[in-house]
N, CA, C and O atoms as a CHARMM CRD file, in Angstrom:
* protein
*
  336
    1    1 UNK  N      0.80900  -1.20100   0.00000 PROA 1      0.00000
    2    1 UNK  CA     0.00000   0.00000   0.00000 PROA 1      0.00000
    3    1 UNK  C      0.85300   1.26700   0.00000 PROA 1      0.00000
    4    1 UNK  O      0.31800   2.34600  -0.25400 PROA 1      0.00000
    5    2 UNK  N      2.45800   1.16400   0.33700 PROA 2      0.00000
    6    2 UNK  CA     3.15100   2.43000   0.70400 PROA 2      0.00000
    7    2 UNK  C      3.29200   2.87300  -0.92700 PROA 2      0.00000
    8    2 UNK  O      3.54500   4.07700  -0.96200 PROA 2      0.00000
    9    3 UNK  N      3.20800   2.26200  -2.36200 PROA 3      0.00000
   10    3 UNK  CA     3.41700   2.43000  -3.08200 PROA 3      0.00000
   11    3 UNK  C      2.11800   3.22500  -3.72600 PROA 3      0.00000
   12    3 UNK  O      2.19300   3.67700  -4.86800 PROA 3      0.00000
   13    4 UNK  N      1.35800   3.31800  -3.21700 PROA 4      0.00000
   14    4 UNK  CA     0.20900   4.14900  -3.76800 PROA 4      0.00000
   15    4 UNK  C     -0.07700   5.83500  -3.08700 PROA 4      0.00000
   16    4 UNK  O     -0.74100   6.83200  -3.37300 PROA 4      0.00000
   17    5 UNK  N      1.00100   5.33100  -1.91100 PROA 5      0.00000
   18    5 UNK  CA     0.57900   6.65500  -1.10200 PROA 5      0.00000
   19    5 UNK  C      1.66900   7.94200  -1.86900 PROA 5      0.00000
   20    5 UNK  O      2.79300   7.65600  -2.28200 PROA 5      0.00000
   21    6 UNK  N      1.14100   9.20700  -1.93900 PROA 6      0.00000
   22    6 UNK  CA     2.31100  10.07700  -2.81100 PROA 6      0.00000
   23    6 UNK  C      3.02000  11.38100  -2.26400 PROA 6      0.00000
   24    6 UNK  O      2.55800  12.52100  -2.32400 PROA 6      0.00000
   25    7 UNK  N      3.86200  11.11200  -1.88400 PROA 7      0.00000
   26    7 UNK  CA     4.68600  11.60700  -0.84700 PROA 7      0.00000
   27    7 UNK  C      4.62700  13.63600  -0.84100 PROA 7      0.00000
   28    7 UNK  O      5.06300  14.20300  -1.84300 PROA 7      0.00000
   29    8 UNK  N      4.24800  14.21900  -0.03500 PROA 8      0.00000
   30    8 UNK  CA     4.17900  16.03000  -0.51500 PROA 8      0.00000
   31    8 UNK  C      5.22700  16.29600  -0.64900 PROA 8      0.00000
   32    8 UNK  O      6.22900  15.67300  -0.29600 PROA 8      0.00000
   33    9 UNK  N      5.11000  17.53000  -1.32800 PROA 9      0.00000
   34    9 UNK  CA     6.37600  17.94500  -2.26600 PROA 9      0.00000
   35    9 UNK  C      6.86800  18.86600  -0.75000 PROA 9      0.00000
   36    9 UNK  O      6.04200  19.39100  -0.00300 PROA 9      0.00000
   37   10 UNK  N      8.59200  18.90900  -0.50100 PROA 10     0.00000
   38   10 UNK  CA     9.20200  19.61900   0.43100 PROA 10     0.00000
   39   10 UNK  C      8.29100  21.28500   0.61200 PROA 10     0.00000
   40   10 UNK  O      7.80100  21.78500   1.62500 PROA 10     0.00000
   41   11 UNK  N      8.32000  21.58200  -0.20400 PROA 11     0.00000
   42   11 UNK  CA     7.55600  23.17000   0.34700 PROA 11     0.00000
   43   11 UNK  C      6.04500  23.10700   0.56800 PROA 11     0.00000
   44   11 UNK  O      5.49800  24.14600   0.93600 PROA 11     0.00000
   45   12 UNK  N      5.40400  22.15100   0.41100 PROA 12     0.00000
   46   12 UNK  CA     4.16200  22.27700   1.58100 PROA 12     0.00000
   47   12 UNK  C      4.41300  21.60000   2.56200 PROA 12     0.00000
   48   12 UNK  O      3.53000  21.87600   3.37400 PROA 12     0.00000
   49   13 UNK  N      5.14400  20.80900   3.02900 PROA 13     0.00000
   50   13 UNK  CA     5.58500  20.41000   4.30100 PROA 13     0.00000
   51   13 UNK  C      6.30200  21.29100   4.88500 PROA 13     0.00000
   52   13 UNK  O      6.32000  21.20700   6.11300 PROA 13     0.00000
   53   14 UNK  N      7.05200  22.31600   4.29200 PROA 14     0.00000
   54   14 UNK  CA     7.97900  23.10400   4.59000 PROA 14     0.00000
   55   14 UNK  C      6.84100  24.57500   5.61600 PROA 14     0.00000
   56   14 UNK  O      7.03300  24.96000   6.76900 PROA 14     0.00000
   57   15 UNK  N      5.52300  25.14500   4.42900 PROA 15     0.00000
   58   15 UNK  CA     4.97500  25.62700   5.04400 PROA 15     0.00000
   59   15 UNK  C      4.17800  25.53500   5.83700 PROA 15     0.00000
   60   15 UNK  O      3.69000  26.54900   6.33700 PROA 15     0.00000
   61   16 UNK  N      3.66300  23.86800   6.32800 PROA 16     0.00000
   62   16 UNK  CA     3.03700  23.59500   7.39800 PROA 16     0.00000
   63   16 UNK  C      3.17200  23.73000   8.42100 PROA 16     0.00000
   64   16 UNK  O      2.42600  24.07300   9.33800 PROA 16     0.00000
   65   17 UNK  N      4.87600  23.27500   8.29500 PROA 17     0.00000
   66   17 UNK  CA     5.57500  23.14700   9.05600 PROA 17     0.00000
   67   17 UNK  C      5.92100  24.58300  10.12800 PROA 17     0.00000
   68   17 UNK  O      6.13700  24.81500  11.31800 PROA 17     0.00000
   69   18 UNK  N      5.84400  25.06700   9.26100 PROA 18     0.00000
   70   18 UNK  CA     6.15200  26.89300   9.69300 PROA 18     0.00000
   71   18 UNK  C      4.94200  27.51100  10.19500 PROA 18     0.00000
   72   18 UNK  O      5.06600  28.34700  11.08900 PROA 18     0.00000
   73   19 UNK  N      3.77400  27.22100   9.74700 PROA 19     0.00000
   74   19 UNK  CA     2.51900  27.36700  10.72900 PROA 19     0.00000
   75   19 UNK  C      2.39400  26.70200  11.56000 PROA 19     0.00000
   76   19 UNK  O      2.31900  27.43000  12.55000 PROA 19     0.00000
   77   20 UNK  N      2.25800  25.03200  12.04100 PROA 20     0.00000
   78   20 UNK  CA     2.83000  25.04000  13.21100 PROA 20     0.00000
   79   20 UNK  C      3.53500  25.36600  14.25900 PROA 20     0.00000
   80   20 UNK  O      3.11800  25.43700  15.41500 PROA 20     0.00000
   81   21 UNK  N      4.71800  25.59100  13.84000 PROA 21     0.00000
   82   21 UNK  CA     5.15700  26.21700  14.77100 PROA 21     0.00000
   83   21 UNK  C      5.40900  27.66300  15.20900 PROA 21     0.00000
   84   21 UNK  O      6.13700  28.00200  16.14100 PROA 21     0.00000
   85   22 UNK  N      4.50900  28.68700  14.18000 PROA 22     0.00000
   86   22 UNK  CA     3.80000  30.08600  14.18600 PROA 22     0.00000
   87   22 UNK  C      2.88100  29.50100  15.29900 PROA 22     0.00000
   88   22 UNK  O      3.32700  29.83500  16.39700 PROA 22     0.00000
   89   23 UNK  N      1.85900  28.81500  15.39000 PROA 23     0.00000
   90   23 UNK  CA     0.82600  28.52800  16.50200 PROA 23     0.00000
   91   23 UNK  C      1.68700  28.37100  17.77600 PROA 23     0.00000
   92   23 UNK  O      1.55700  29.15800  18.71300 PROA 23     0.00000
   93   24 UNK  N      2.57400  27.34000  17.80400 PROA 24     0.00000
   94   24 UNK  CA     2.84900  26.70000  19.36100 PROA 24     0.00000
   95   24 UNK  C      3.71600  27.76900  20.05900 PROA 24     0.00000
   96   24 UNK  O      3.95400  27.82800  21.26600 PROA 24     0.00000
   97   25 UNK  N      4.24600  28.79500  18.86900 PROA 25     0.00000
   98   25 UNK  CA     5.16200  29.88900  19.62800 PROA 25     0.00000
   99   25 UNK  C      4.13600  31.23600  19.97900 PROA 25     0.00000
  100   25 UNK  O      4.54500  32.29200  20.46000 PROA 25     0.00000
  101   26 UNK  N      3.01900  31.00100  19.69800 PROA 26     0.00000
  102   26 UNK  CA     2.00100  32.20700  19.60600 PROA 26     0.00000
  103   26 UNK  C      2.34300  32.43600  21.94900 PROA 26     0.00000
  104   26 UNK  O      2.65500  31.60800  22.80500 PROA 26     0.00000
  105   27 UNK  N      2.07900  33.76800  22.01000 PROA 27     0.00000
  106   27 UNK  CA     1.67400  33.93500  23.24200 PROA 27     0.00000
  107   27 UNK  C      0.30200  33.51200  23.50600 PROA 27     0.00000
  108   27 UNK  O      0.20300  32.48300  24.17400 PROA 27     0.00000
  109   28 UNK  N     -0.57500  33.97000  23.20100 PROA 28     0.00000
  110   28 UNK  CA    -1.70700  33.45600  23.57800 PROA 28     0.00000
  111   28 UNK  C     -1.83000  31.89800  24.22900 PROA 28     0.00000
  112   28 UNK  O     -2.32300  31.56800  25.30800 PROA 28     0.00000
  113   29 UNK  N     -1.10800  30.93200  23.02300 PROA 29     0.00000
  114   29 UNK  CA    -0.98300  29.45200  23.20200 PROA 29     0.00000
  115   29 UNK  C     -0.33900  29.13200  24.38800 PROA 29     0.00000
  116   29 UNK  O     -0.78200  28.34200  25.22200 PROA 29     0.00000
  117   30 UNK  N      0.95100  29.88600  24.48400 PROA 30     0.00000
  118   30 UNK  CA     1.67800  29.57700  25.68400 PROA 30     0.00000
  119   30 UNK  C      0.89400  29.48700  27.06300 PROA 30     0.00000
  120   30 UNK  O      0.89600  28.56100  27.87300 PROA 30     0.00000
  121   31 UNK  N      0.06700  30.98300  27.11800 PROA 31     0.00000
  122   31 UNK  CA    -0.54000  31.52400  28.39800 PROA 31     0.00000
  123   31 UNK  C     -1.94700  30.13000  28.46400 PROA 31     0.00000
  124   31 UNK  O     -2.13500  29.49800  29.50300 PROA 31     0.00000
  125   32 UNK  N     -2.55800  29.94400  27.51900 PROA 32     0.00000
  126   32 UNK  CA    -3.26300  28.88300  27.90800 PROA 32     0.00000
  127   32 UNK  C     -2.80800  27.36700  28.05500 PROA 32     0.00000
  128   32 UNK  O     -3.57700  26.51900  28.50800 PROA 32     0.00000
  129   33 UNK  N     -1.76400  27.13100  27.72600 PROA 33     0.00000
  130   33 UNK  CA    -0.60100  26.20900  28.28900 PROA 33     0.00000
  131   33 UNK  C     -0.79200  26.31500  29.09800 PROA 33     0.00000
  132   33 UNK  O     -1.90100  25.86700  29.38900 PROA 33     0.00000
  133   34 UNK  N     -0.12300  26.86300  30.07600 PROA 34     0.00000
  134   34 UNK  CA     0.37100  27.44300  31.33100 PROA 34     0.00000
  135   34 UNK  C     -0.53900  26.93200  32.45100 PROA 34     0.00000
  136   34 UNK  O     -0.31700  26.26200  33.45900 PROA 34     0.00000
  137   35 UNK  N     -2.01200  27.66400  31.74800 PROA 35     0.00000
  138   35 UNK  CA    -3.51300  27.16400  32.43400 PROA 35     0.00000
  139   35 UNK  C     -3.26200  26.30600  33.00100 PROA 35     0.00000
  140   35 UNK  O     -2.85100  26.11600  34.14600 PROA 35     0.00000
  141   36 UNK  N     -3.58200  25.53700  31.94900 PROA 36     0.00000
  142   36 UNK  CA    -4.05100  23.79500  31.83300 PROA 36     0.00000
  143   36 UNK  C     -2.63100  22.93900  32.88200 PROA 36     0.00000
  144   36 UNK  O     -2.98200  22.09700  33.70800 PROA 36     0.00000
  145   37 UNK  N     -1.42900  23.20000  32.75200 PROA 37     0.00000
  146   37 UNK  CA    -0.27400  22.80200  33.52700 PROA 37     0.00000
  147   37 UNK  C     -0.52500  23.47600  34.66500 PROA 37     0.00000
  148   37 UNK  O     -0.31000  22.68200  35.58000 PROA 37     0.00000
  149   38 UNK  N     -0.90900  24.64800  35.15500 PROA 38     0.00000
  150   38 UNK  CA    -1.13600  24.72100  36.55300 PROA 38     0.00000
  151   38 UNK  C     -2.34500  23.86500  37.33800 PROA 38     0.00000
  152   38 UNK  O     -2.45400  23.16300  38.34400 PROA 38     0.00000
  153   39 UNK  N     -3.04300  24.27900  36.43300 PROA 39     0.00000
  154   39 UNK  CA    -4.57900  23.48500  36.83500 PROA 39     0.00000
  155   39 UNK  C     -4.68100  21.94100  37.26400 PROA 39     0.00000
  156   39 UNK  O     -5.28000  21.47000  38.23100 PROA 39     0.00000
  157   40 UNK  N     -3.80200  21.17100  36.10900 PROA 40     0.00000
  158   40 UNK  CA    -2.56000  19.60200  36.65400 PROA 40     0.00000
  159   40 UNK  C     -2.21600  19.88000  37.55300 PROA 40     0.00000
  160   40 UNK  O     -2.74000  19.35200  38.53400 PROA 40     0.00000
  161   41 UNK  N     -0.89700  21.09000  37.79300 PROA 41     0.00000
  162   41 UNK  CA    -0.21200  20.65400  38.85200 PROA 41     0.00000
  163   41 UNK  C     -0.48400  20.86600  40.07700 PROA 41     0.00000
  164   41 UNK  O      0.11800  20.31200  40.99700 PROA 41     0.00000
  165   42 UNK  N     -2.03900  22.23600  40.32200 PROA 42     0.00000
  166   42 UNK  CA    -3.02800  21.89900  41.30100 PROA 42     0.00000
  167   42 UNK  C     -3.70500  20.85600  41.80700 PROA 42     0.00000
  168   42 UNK  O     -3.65400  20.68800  43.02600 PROA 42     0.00000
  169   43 UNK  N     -4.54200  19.86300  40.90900 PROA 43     0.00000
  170   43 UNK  CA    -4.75800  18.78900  41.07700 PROA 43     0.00000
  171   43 UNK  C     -3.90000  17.61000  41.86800 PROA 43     0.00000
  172   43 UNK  O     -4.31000  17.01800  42.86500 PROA 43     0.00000
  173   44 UNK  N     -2.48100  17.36900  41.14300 PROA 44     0.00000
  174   44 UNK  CA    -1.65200  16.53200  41.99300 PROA 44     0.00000
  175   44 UNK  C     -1.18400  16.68400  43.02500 PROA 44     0.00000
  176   44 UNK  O     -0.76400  15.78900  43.75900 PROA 44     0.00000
  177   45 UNK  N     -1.18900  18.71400  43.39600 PROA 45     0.00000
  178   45 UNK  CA    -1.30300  18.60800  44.93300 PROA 45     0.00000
  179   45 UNK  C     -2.32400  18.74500  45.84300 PROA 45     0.00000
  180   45 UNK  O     -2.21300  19.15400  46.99900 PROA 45     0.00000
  181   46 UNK  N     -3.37500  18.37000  45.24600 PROA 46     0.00000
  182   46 UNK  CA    -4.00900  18.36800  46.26400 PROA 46     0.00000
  183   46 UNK  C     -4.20100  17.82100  47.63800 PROA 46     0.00000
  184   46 UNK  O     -4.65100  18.49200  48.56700 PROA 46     0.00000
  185   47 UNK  N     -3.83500  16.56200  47.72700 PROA 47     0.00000
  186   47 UNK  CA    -4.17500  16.06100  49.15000 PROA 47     0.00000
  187   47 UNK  C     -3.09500  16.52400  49.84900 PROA 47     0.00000
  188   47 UNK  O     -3.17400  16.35700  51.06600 PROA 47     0.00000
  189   48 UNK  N     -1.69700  17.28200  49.26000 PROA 48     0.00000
  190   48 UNK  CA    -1.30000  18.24900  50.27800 PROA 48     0.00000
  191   48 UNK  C     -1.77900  19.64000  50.74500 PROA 48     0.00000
  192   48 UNK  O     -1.27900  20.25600  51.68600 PROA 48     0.00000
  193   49 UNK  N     -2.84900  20.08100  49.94900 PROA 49     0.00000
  194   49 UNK  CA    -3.38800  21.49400  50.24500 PROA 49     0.00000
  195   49 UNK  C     -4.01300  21.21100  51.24400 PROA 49     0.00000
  196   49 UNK  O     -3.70300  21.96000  52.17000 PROA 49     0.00000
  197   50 UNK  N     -4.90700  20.32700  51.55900 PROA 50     0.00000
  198   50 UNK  CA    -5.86300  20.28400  52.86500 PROA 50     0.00000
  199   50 UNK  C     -7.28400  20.55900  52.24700 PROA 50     0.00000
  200   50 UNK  O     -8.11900  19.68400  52.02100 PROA 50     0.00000
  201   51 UNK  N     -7.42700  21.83900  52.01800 PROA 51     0.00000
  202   51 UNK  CA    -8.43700  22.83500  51.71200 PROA 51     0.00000
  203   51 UNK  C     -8.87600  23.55100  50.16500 PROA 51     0.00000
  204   51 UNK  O     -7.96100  24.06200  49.52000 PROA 51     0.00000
  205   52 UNK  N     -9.98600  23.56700  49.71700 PROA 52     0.00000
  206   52 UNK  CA   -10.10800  24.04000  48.68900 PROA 52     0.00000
  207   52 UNK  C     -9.82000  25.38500  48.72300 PROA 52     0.00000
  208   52 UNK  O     -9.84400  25.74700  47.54700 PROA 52     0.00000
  209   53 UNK  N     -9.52800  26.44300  49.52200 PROA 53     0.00000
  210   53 UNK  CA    -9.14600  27.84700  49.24700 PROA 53     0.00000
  211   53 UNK  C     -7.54900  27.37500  49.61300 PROA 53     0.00000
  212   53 UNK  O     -6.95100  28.14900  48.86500 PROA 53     0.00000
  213   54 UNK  N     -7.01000  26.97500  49.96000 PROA 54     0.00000
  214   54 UNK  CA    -5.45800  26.91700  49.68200 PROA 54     0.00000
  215   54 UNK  C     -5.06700  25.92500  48.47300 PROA 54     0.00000
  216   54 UNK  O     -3.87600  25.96000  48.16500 PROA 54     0.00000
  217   55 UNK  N     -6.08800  24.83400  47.56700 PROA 55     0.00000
  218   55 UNK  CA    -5.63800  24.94700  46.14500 PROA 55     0.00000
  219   55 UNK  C     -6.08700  26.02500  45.44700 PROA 55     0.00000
  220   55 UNK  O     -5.71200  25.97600  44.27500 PROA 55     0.00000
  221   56 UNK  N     -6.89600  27.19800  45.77300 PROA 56     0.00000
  222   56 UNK  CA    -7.41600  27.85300  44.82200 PROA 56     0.00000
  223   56 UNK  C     -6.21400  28.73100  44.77700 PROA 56     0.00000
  224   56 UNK  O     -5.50100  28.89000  43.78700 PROA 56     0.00000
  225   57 UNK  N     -6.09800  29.14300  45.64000 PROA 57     0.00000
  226   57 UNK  CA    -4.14400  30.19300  46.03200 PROA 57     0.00000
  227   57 UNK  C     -3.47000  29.79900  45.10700 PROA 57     0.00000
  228   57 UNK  O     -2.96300  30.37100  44.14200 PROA 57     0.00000
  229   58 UNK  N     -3.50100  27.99800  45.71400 PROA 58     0.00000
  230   58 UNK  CA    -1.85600  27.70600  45.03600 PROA 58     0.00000
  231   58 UNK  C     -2.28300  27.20900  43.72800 PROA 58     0.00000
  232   58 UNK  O     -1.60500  26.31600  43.22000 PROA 58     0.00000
  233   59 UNK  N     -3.18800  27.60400  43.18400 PROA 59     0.00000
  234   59 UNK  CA    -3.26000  27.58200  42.09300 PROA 59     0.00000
  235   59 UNK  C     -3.16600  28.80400  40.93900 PROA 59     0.00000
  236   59 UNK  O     -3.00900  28.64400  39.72800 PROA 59     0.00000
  237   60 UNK  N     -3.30800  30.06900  41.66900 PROA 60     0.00000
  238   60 UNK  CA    -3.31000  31.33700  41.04600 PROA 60     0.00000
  239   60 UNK  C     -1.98700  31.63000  41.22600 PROA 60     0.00000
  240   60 UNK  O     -1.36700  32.19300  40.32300 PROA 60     0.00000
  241   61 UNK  N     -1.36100  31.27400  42.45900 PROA 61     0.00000
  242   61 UNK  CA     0.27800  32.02300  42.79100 PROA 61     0.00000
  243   61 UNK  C      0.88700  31.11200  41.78100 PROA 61     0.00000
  244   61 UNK  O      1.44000  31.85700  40.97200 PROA 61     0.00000
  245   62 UNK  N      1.06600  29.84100  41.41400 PROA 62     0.00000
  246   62 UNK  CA     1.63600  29.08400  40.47100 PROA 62     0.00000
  247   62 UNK  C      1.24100  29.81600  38.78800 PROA 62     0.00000
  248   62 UNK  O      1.95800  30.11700  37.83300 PROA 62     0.00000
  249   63 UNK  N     -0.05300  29.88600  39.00600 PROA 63     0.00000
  250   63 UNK  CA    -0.12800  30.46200  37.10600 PROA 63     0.00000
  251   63 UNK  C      0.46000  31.65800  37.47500 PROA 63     0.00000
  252   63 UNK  O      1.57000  31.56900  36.95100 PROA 63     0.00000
  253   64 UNK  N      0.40400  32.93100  38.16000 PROA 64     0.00000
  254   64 UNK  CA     1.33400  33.91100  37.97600 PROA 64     0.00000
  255   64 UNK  C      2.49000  34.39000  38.12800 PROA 64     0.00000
  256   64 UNK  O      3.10200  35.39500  37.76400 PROA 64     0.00000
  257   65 UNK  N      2.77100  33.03600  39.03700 PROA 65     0.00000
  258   65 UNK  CA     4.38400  32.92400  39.16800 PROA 65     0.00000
  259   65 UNK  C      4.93700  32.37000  37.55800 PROA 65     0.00000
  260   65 UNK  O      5.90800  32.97000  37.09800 PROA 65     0.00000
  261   66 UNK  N      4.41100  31.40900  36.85100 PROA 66     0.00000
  262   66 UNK  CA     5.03500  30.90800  35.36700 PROA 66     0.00000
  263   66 UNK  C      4.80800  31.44800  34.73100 PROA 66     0.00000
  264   66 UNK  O      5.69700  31.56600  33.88800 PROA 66     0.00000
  265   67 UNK  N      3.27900  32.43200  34.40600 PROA 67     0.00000
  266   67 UNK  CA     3.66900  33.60100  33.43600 PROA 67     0.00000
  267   67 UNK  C      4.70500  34.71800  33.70600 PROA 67     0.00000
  268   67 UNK  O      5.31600  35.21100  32.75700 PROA 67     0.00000
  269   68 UNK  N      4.89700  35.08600  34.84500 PROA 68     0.00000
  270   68 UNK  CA     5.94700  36.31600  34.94700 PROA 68     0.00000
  271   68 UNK  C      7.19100  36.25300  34.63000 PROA 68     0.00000
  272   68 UNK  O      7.95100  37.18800  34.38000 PROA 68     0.00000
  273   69 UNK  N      7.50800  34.55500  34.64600 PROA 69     0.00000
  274   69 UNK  CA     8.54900  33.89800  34.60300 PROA 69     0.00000
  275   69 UNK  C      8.77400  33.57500  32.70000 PROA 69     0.00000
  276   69 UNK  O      9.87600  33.53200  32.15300 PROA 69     0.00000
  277   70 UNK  N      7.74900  33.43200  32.16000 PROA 70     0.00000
  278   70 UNK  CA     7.43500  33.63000  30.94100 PROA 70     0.00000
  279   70 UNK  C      8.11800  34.95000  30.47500 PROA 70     0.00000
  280   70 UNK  O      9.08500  35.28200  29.78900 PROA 70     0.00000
  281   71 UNK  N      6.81800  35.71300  31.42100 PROA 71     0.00000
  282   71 UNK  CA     6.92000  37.14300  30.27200 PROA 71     0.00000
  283   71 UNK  C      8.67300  37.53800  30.36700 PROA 71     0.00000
  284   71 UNK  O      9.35400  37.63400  29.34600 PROA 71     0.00000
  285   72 UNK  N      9.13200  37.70200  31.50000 PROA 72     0.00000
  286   72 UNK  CA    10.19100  38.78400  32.28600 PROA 72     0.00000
  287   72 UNK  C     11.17700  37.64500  31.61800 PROA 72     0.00000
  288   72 UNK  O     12.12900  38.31700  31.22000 PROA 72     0.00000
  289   73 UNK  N     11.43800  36.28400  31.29500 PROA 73     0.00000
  290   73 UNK  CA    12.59100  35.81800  30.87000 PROA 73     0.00000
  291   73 UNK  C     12.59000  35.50800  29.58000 PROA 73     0.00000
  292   73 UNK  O     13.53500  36.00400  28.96700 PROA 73     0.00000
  293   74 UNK  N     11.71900  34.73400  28.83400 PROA 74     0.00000
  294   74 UNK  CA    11.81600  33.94400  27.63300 PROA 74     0.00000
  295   74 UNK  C     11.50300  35.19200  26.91600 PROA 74     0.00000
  296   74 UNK  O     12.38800  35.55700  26.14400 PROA 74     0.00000
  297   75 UNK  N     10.31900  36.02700  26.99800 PROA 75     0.00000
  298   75 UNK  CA     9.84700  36.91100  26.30800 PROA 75     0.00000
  299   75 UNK  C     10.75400  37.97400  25.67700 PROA 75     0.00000
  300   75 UNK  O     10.67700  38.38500  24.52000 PROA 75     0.00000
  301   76 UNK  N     11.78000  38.42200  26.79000 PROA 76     0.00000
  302   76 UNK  CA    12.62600  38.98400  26.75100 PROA 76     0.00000
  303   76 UNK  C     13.62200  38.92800  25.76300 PROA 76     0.00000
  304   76 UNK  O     13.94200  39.61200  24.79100 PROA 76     0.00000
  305   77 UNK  N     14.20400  37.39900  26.58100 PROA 77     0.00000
  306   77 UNK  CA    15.15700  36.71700  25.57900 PROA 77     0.00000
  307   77 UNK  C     14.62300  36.57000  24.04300 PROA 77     0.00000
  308   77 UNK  O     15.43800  36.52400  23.12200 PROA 77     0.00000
  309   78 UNK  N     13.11400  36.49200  23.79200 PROA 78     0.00000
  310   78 UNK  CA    13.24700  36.01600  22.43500 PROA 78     0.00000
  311   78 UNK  C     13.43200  37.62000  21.60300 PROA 78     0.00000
  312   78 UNK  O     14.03000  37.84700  20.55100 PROA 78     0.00000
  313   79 UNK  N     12.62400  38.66700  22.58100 PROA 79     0.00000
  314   79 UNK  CA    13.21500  39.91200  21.77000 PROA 79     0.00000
  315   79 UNK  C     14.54700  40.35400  21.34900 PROA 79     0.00000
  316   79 UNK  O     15.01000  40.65400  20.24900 PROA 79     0.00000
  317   80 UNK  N     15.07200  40.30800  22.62900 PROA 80     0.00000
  318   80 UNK  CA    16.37400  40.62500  22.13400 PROA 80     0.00000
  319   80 UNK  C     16.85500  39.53600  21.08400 PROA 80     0.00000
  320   80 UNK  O     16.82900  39.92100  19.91500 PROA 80     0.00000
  321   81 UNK  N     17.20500  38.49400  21.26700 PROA 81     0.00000
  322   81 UNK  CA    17.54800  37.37100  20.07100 PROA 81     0.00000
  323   81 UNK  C     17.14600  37.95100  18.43200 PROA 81     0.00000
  324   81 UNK  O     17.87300  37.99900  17.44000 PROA 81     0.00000
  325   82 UNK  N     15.66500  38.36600  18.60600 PROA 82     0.00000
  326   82 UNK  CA    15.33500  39.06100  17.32200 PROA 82     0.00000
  327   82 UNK  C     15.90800  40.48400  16.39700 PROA 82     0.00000
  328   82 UNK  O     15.85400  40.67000  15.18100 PROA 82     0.00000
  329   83 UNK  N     16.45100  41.35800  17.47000 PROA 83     0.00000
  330   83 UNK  CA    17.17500  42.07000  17.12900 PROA 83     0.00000
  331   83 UNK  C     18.64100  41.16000  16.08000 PROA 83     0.00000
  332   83 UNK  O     18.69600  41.50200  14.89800 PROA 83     0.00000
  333   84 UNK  N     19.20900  40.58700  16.34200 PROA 84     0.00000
  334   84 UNK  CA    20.60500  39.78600  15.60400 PROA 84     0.00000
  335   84 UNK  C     20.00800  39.59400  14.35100 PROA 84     0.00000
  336   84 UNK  O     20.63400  39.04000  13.44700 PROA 84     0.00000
């Protein structure tokens, strides 16, 4: 069957390729990343929180601790990088 299948030509793989990874580098994407990984890593601690208002905390101090950590380092870094 591999002989029937017809392989894409390098430059539409090339520009898929480049919209993909236009999406996964988007900010927006990141920040709702971020969500969803805090919101996990709330969950797995839970039976150390005790209490639902100390996962709700440590769930907001964690997403704004990794976006700031986002914005103030990578963000940074990728500007300047763009300047070169």
């Amino acid at each position: 069957m591999r002989f029937r299948y017809k392989r894409p030509n390098i430059t539409e793989v090339s520009t898929e390729l480049d919209t993909v990874l236009e999406v996964m580098l988007s900010d927006w994407f990141i920040i709702i990343d971020l969500f969803w990984y805090c919101a996990i890593f709330t969950l797995l601690m839970f039976p150390v929180l005790h209490t639902v208002t100390m996962s709700i905390v440590f769930f907001f101090s964690s997403y704004v601790f990794f976006n700031s950590l986002f914005f103030f380092i990578i963000k940074k870094a990728r500007k300047n990088s763009a300047g070169f």
